[in-house]
Phi, psi and omega in degrees: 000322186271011189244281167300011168032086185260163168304310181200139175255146199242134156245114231251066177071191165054066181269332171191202156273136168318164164060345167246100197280004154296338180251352161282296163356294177293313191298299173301319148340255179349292192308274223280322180304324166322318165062059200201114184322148165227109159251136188255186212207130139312139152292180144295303198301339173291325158303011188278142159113287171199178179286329181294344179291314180307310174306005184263303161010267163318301168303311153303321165258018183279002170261022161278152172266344175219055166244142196230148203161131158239118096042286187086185185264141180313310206270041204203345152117221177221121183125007170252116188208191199216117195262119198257133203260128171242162174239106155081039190058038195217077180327123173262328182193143165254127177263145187218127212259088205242160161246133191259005137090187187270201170281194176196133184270141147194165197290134168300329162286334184265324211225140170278170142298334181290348191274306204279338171307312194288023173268169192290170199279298207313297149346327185243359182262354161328127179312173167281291216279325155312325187266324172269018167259318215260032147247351152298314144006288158291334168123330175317140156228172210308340198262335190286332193306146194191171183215153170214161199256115171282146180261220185266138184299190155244023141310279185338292186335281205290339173259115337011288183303314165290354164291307187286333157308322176293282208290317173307334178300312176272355161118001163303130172253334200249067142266153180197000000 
């Protein structure tokens, strides 16, 4: 950092577990010591359990002096936003920053991976202890159980696609 002197450092999740915020703390400590803006990406492991852990999270660092980080729209998982990068007050180029949410359980017998990607956002934003009452529910237990890493919703996509719309708008040419 002190060799390269960067703008900003971007960091692309899986900082910890939910809930031990000693160790996001510290992480955040460091980062923030730097005195160099920082923005993260959630993981799926920072993300297990539920969104209230990241939001104890988020809150904590929102008393960093140089974390940089938006919320997005919930439903959309935490953390999607667009960071716009200028040369000389005139915007150039955008990062744009999504959650790629945590895993998703599903039965081996009943469900594809292609099925569950293709469920609606709402579906995917469920905690690990939501997805496994509602498949205890059904009668599923831990061995019945298969996993996936879920990619981007097809929400994302379309705010994904309005980012970029945006940012050609604003005089970025090489978005795609």
């Amino acid at each position: 950092v002190n060799k390269i002197k960067p703008d900003l450092i971007t960091i692309s999740g899986d900082i910890s577990y939910p809930n031990c915020l000693t160790a996001y703390k510290k992480f955040g400590d460091y980062f923030d010591s730097l005195q160099v803006p920082w923005a993260v990406i959630w993981g799926n492991h920072d993300n297990q359990w539920d969104l209230e852990a990241i939001d104890r999270v988020v809150d904590m660092y929102s008393k960093c002096k140089y974390f940089v980080f938006e919320a997005g729209e919930r439903e959309l998982g935490s953390g999607n936003y667009v960071i716009t990068i200028e040369e000389e007050g005139r915007p150039v180029e955008g990062l744009v920053m999504m959650d790629t949410h945590d895993v998703i359980f599903y039965s081996k017998e009943e469900d594809t991976k292609e099925d569950v990607l293709a469920r609606d956002v709402a579906d995917l934003m469920l905690s690990h202890r939501e997805q496994i009452e509602k498949l205890a529910e059904k009668g599923f237990e831990g061995k019945d159980l298969a996993w996936i890493n879920p990619k981007l919703t097809s929400k994302q996509v379309n705010w994904y696609r309005e980012q970029i719309r945006e940012l050609k708008e604003l005089g970025c040419q090489d978005t795609t």
